[in-house]
C-alpha positions in Angstrom: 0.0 0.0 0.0 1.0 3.4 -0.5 1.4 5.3 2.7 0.8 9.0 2.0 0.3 9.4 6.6 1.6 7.2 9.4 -1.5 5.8 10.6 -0.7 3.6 13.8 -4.3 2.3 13.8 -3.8 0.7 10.6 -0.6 -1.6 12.2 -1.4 -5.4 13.0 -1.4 -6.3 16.9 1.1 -8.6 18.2 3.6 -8.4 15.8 7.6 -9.1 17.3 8.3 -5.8 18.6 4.6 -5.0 19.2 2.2 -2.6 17.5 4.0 0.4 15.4 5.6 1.4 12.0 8.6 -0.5 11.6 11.6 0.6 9.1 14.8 -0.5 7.4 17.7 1.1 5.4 17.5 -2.4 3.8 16.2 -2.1 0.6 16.2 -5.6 -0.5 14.2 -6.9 2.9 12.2 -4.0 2.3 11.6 -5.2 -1.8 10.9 -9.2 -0.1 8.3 -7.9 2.6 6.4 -5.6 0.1 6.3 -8.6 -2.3 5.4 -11.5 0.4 2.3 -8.7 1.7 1.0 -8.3 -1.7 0.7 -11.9 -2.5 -0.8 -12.3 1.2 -3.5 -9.4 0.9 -3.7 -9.2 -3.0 -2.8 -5.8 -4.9 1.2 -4.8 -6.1 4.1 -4.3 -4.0 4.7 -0.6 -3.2 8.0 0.7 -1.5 7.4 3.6 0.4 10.8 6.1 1.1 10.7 8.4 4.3 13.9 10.9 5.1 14.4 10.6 8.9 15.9 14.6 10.0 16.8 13.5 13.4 18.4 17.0 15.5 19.6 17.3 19.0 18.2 20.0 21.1 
C-alpha cells in the first residue's frame, strides 16, 4: 500500500516488537516484505521512502 500518513491504527497487533511502523535502510528486505504482503492481501508491492531529519536540542 501506499502510505501517504503514518496511521498507527492501521498496524497489526502482536507483531515481534509489538504494535508500530517498523523501518529498514535495507532495501532488499524492504523489496521481499512488500512482495510476500502483496501476494498475502492481493494488490502490487509498493515501497514507500521516508527521510528521517533526526536533530539534537
Amino acid at each position: 500500500m501506499d502510505i501517504k500518513v503514518i496511521d498507527l491504527a492501521m498496524c497489526r497487533p502482536y507483531k515481534d516488537f509489538g504494535e508500530g511502523f517498523y523501518l529498514t535502510v535495507m532495501k532488499e528486505r524492504s523489496e521481499k516484505m512488500a512482495k510476500r504482503v502483496a501476494r498475502i492481501y492481493g494488490g502490487s508491492p509498493v515501497l514507500n521512502g521516508f527521510e528521517i531529519v533526526v536533530s539534537s536540542i
